[in-house]
Short mmCIF file of the C-alpha atoms (twelve columns), coordinates in Angstrom:
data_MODEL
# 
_entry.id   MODEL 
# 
loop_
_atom_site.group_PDB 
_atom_site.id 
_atom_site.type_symbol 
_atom_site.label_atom_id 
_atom_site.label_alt_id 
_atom_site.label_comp_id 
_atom_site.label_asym_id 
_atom_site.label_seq_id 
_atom_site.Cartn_x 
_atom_site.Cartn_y 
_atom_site.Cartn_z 
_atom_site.pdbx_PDB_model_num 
ATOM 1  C CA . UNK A 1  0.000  0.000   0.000  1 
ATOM 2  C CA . UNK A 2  1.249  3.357   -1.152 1 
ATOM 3  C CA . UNK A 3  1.796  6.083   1.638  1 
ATOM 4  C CA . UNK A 4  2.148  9.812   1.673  1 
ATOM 5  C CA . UNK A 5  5.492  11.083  2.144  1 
ATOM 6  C CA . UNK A 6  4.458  12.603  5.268  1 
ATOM 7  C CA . UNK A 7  3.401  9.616   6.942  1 
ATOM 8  C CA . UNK A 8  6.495  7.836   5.818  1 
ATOM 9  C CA . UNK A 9  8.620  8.293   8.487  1 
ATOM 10 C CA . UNK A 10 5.697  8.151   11.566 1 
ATOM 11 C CA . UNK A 11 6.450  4.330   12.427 1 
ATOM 12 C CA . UNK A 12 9.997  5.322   13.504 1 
ATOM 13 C CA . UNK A 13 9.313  8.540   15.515 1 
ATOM 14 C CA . UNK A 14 6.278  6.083   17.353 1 
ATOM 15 C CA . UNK A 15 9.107  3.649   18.215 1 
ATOM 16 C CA . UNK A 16 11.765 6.550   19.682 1 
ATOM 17 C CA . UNK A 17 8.742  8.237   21.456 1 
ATOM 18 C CA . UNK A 18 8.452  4.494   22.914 1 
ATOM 19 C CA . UNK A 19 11.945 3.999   23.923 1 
ATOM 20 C CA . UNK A 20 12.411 7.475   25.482 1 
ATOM 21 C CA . UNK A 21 9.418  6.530   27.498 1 
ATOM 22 C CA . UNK A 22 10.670 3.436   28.744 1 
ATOM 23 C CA . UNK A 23 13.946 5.054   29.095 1 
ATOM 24 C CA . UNK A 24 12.358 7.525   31.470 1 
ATOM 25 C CA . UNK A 25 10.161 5.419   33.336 1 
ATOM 26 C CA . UNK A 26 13.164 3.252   34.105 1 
ATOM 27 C CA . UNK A 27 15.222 6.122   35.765 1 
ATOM 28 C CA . UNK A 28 12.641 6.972   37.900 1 
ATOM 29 C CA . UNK A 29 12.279 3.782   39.215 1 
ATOM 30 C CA . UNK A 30 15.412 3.096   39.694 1 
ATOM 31 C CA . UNK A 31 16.075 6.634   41.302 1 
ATOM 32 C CA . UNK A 32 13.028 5.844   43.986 1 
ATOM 33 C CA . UNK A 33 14.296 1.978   44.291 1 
ATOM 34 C CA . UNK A 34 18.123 2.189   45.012 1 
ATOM 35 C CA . UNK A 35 18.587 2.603   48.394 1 
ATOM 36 C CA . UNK A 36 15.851 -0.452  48.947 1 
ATOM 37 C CA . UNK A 37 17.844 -2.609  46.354 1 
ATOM 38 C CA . UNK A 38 21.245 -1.602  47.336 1 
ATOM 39 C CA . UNK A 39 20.236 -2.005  51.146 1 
ATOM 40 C CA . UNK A 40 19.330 -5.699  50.443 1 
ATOM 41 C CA . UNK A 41 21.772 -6.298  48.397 1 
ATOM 42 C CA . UNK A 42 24.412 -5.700  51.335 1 
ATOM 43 C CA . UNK A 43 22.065 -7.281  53.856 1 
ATOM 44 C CA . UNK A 44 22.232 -10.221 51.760 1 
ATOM 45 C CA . UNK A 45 25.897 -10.903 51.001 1 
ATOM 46 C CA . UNK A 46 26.587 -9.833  54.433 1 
ATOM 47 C CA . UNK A 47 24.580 -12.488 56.157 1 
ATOM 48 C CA . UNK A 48 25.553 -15.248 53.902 1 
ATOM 49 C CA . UNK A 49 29.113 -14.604 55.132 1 
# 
């Protein structure tokens, strides 16, 4: 199926918009998360010694 030129490129900007979501999302929850993770992390190692 034939497509305008202006719509030719819209698949790949839907995909970055995507990724730069995900890419955000995945900050922030890391940013809120780290001191739980890196907490149990230590907790973890340190009682198995």
């Amino acid at each position: 199926m034939w497509t305008r030129k202006s719509e030719a490129g819209q698949g790949l900007v839907e995909y970055a918009v995507i990724i730069v979501f995900l890419a955000i999302l995945s900050i922030v929850a890391l940013t809120f998360l780290a001191d739980g993770i890196t907490n149990s992390l230590y907790d973890t190692v340190i009682n198995s010694l």
